[in-house]
Every structure is written in C-alpha cells, then in structure tokens.
mmCIF file of the N, C-alpha and C atoms, coordinates in Angstrom:
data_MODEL
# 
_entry.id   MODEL 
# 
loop_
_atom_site.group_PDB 
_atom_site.id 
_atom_site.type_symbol 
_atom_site.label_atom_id 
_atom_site.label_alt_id 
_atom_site.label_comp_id 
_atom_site.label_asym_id 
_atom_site.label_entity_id 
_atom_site.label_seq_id 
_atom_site.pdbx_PDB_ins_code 
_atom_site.Cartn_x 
_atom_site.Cartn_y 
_atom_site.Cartn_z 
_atom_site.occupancy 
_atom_site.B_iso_or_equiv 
_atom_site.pdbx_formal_charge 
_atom_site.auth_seq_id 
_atom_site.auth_comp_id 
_atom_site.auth_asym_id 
_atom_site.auth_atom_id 
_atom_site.pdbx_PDB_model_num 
ATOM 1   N N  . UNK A 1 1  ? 23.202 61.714 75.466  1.00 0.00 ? 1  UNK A N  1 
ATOM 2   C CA . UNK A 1 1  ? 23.081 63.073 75.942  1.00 0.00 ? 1  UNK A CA 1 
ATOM 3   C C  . UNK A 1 1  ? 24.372 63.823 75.600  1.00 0.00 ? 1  UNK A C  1 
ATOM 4   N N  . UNK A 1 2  ? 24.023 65.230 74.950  1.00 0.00 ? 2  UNK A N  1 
ATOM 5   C CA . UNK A 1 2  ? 25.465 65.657 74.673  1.00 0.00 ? 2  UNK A CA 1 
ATOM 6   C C  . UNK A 1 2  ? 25.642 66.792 76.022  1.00 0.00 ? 2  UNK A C  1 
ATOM 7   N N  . UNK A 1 3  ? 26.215 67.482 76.181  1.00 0.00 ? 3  UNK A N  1 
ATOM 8   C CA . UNK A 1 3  ? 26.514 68.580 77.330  1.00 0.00 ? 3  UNK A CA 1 
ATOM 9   C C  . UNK A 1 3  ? 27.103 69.827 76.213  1.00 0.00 ? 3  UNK A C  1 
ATOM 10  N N  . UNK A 1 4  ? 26.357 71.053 76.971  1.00 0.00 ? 4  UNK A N  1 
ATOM 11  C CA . UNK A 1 4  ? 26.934 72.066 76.004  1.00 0.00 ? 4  UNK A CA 1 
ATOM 12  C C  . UNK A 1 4  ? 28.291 72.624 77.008  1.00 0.00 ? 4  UNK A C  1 
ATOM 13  N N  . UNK A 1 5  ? 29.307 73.380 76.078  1.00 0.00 ? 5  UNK A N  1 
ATOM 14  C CA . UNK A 1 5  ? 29.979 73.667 76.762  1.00 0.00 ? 5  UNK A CA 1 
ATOM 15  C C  . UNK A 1 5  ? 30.224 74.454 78.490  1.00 0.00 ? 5  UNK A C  1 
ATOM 16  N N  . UNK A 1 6  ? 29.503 74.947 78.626  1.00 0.00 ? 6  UNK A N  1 
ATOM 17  C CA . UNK A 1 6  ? 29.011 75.380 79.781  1.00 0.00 ? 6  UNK A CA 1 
ATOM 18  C C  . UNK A 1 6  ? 28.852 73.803 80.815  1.00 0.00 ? 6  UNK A C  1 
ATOM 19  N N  . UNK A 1 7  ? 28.074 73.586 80.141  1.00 0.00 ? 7  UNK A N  1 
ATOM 20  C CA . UNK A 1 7  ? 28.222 72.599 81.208  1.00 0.00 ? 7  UNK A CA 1 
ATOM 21  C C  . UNK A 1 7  ? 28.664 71.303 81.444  1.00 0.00 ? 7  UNK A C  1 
ATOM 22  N N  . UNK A 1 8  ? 29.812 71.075 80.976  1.00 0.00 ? 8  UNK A N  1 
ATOM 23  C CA . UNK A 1 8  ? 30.855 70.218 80.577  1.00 0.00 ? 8  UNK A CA 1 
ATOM 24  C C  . UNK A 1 8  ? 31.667 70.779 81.506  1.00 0.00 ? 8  UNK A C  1 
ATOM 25  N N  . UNK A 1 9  ? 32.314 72.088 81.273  1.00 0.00 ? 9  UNK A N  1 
ATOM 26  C CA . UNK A 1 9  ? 32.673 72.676 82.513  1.00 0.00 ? 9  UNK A CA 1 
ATOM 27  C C  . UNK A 1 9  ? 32.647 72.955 83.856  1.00 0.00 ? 9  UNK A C  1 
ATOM 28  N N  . UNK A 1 10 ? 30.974 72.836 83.818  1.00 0.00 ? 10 UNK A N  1 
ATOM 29  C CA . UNK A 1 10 ? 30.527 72.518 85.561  1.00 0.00 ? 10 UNK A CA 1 
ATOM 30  C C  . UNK A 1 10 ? 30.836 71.406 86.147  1.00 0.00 ? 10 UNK A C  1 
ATOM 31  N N  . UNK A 1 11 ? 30.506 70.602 85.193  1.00 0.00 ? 11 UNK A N  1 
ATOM 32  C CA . UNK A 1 11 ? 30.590 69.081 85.328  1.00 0.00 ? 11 UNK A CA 1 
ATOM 33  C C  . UNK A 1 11 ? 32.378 69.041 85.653  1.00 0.00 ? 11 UNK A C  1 
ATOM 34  N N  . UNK A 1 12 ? 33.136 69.396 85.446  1.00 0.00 ? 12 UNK A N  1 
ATOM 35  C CA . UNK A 1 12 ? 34.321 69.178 85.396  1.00 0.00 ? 12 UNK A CA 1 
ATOM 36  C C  . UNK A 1 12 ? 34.878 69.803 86.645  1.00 0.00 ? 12 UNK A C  1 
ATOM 37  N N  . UNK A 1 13 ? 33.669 71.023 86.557  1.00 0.00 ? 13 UNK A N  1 
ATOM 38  C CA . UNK A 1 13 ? 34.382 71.659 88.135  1.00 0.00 ? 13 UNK A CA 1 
ATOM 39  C C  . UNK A 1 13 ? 34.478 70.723 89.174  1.00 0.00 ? 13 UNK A C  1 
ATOM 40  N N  . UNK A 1 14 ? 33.088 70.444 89.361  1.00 0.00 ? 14 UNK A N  1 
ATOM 41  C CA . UNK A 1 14 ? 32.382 69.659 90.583  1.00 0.00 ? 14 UNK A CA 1 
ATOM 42  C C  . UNK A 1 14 ? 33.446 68.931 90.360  1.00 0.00 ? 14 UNK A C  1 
ATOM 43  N N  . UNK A 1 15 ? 33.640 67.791 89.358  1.00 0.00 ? 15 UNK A N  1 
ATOM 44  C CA . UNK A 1 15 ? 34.279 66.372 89.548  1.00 0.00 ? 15 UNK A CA 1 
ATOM 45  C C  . UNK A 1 15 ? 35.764 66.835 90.247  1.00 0.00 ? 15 UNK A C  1 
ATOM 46  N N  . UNK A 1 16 ? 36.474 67.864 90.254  1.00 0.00 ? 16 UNK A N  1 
ATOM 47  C CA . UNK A 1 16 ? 37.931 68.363 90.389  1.00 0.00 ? 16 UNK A CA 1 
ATOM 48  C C  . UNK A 1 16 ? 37.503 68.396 92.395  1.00 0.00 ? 16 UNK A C  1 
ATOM 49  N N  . UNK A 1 17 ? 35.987 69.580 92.846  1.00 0.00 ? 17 UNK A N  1 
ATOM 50  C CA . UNK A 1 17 ? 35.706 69.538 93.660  1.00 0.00 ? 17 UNK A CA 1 
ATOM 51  C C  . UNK A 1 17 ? 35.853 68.064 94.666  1.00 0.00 ? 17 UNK A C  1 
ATOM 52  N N  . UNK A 1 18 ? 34.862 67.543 93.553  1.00 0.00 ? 18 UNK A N  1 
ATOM 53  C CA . UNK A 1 18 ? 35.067 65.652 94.820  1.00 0.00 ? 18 UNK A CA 1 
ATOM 54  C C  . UNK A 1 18 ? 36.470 65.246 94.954  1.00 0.00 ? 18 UNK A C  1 
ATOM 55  N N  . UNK A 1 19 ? 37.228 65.375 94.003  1.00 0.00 ? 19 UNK A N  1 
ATOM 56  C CA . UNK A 1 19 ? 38.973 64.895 94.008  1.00 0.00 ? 19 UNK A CA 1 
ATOM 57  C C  . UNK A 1 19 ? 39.575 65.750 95.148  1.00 0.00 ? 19 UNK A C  1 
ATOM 58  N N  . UNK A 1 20 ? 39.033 66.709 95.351  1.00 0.00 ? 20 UNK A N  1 
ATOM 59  C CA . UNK A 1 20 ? 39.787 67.685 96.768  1.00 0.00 ? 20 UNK A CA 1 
ATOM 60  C C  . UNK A 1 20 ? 39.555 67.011 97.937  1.00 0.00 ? 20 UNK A C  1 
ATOM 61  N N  . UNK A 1 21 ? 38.250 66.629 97.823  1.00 0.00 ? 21 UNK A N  1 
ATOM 62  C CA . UNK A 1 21 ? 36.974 66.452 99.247  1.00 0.00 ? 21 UNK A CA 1 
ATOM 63  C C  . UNK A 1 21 ? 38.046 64.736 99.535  1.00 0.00 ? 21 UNK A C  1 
ATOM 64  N N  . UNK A 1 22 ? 38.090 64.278 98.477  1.00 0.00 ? 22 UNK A N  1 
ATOM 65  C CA . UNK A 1 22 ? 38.224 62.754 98.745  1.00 0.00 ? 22 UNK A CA 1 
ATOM 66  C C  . UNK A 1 22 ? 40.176 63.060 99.175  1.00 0.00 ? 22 UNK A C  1 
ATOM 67  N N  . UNK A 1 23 ? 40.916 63.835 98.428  1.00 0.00 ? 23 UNK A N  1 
ATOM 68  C CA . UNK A 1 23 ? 42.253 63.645 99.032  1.00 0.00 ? 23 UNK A CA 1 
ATOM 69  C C  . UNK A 1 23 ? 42.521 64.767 100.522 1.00 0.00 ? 23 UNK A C  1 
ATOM 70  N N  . UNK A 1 24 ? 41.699 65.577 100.637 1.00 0.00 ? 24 UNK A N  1 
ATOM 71  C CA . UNK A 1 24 ? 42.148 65.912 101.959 1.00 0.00 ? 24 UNK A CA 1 
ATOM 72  C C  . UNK A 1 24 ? 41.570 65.057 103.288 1.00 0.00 ? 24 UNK A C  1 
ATOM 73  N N  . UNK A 1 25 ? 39.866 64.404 102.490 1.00 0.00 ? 25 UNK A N  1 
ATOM 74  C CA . UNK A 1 25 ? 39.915 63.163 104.034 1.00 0.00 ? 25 UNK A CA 1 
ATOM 75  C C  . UNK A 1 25 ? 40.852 62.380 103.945 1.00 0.00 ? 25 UNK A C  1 
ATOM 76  N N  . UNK A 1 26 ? 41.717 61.458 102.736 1.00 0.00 ? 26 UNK A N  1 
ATOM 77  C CA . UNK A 1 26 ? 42.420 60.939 103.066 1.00 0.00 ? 26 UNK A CA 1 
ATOM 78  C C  . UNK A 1 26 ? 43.719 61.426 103.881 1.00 0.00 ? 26 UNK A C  1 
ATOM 79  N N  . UNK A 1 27 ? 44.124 62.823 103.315 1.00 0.00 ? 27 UNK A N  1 
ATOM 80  C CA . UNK A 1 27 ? 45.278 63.100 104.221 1.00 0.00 ? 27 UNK A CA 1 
ATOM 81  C C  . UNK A 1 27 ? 45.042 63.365 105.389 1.00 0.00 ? 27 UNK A C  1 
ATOM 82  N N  . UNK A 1 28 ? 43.493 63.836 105.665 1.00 0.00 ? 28 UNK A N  1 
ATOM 83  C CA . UNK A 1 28 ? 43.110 63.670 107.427 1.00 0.00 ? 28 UNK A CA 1 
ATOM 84  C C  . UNK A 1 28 ? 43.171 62.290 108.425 1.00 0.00 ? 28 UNK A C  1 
ATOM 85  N N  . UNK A 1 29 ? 42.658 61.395 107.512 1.00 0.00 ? 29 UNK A N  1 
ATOM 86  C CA . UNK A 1 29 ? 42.662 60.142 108.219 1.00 0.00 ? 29 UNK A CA 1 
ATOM 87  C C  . UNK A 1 29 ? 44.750 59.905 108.037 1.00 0.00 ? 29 UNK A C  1 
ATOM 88  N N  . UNK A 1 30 ? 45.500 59.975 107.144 1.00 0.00 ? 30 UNK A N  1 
ATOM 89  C CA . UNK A 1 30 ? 46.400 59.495 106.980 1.00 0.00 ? 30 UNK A CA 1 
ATOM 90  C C  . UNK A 1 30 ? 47.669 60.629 109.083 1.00 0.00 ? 30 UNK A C  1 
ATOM 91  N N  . UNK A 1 31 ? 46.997 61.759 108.949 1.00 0.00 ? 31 UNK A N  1 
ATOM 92  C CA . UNK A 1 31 ? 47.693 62.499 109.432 1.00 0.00 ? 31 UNK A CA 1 
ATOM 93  C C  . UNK A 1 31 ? 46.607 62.216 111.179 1.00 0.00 ? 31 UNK A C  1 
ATOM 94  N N  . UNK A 1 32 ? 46.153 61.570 111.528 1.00 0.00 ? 32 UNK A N  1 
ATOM 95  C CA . UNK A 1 32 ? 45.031 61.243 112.435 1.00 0.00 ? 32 UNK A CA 1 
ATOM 96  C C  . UNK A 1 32 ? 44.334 62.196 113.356 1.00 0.00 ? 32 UNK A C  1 
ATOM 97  N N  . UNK A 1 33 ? 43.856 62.813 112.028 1.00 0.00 ? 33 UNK A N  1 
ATOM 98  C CA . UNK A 1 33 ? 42.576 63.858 112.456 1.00 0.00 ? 33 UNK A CA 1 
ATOM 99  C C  . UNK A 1 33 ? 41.361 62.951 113.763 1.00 0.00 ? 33 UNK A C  1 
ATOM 100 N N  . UNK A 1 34 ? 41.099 63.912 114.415 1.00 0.00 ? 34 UNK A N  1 
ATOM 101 C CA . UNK A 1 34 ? 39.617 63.614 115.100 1.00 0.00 ? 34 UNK A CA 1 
ATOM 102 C C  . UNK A 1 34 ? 38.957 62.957 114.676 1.00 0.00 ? 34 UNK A C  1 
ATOM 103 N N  . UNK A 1 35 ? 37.646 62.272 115.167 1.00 0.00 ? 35 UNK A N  1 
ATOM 104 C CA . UNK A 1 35 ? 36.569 61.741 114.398 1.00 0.00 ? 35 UNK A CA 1 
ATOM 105 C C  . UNK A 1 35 ? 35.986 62.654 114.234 1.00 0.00 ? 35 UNK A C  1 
ATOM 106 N N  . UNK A 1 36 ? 35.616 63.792 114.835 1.00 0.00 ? 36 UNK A N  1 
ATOM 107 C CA . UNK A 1 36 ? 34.530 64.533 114.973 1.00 0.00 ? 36 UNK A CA 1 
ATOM 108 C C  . UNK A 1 36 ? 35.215 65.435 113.252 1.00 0.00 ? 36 UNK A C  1 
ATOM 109 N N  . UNK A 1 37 ? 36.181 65.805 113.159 1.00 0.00 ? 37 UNK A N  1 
ATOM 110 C CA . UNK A 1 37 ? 36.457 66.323 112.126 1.00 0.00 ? 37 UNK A CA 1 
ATOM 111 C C  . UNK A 1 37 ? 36.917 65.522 111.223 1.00 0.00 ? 37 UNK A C  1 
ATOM 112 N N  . UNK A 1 38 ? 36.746 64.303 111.447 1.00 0.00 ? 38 UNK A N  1 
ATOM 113 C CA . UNK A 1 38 ? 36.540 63.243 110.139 1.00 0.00 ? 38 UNK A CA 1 
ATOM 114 C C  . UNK A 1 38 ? 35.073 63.177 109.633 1.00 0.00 ? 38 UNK A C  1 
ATOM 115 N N  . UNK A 1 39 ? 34.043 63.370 110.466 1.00 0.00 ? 39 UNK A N  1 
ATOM 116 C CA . UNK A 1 39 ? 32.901 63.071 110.493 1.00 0.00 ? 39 UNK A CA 1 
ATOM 117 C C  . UNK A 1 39 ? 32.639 64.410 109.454 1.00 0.00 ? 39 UNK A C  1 
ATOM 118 N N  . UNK A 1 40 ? 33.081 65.595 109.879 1.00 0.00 ? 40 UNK A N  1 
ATOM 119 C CA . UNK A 1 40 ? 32.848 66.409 109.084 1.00 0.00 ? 40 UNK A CA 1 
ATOM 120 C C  . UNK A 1 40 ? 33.044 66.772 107.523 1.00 0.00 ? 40 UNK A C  1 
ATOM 121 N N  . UNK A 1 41 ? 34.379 66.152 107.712 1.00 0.00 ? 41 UNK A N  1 
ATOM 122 C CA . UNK A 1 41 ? 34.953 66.149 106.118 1.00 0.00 ? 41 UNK A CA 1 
ATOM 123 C C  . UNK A 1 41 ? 33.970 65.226 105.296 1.00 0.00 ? 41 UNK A C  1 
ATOM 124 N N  . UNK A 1 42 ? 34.093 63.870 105.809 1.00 0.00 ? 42 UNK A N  1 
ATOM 125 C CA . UNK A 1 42 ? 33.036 63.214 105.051 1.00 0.00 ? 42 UNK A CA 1 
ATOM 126 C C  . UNK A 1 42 ? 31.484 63.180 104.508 1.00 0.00 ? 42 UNK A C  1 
ATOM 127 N N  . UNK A 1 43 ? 31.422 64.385 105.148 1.00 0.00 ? 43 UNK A N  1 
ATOM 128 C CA . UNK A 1 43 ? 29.995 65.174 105.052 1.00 0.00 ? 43 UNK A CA 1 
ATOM 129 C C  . UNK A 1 43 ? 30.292 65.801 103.391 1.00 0.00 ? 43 UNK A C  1 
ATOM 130 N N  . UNK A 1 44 ? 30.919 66.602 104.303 1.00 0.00 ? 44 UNK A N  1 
ATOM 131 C CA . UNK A 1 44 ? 31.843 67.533 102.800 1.00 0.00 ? 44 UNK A CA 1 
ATOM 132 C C  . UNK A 1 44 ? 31.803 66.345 101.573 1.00 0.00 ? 44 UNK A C  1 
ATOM 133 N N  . UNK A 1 45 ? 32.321 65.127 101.570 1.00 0.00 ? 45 UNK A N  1 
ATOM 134 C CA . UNK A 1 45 ? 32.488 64.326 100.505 1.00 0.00 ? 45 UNK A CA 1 
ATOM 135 C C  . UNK A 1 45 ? 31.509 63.901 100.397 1.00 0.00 ? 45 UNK A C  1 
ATOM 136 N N  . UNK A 1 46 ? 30.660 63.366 101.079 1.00 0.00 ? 46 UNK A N  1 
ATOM 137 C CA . UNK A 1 46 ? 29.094 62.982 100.199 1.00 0.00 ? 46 UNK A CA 1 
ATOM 138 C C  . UNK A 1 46 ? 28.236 64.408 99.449  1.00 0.00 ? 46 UNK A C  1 
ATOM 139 N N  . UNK A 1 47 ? 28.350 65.153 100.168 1.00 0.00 ? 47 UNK A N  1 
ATOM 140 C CA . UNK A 1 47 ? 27.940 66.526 99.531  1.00 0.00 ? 47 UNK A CA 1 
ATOM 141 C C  . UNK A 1 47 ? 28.340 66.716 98.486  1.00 0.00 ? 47 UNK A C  1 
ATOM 142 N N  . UNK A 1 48 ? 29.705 66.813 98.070  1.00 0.00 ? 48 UNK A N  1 
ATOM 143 C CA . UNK A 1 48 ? 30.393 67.127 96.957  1.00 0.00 ? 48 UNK A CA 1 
ATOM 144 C C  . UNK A 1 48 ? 29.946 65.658 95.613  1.00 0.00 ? 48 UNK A C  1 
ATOM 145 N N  . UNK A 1 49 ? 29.929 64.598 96.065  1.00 0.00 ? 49 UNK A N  1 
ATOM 146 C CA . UNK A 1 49 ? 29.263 63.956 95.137  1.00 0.00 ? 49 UNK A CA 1 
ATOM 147 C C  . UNK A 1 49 ? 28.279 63.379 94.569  1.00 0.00 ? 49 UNK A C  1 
ATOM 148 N N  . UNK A 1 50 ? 27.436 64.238 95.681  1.00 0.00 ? 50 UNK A N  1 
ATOM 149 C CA . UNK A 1 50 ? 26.045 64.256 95.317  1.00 0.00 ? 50 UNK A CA 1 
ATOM 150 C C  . UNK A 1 50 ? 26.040 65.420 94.170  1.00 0.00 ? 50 UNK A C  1 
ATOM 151 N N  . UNK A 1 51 ? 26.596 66.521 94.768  1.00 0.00 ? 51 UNK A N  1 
ATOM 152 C CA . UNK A 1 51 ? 26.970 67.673 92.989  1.00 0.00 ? 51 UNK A CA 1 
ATOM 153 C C  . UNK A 1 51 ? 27.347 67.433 92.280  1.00 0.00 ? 51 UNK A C  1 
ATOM 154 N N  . UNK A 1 52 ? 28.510 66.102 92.363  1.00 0.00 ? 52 UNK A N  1 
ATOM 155 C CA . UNK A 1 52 ? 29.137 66.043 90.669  1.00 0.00 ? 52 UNK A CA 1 
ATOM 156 C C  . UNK A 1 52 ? 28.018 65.298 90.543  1.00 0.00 ? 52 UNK A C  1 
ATOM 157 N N  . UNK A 1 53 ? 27.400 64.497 90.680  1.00 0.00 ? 53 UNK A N  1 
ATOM 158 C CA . UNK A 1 53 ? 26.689 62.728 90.470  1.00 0.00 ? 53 UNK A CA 1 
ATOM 159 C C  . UNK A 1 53 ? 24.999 63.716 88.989  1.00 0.00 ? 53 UNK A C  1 
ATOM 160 N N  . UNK A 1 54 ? 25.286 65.359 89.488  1.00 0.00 ? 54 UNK A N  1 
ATOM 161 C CA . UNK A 1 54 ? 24.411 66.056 88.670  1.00 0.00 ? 54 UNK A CA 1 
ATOM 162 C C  . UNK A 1 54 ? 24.834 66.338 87.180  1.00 0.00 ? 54 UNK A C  1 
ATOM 163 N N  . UNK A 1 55 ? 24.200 65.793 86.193  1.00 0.00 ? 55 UNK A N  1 
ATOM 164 C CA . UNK A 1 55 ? 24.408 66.082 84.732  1.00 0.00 ? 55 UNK A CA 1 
ATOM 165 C C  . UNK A 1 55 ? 24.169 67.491 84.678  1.00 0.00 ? 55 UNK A C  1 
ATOM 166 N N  . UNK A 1 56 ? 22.846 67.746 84.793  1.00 0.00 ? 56 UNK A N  1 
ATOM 167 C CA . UNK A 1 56 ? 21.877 68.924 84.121  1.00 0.00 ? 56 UNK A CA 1 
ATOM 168 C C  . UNK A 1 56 ? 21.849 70.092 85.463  1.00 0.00 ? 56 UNK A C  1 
# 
C-alpha cells in the first residue's frame, strides 16, 4: 500500500498525537495524579490509538 501525501501526513499527525497522549500519562502517573484522572487520560490514549492504528 502506498499513502499519498496527504495522508502520510495524517498518519504522522495522529502518530505525534499518541506520543503526547502516552508521555503526559506517563508524567501523570510519574507526578501522582488521581486515578480518576488517570482513568481519564488513558481513555485519551486508547482513543488516540485507535486513530493512528487508521491507514485510510
């Protein structure tokens, strides 16, 4: 499968997106956020890589 530029770019967004999602839960858990707002973030991170995990 090739990707046209356009969406090579999306693809790149999203993936930058999950790298946010995944280092601010870690700095939440590292800085000892709530559960309840751990629970949330990690929402945020399955969400977010369920969007990159999209080619098309």
């Amino acid at each position: 499968m090739v990707l046209s530029e356009a969406e090579s770019t999306d693809l790149m967004d999203r993936m930058f997106q999950l790298r946010c999602a995944c280092e601010d839960l870690h700095t939440a858990i590292l800085e000892g956020e709530d559960a309840t707002e751990l629970s949330r973030m990690s929402g945020d991170l399955v969400a977010a890589a369920r969007r990159a995990e999209r080619l098309r």
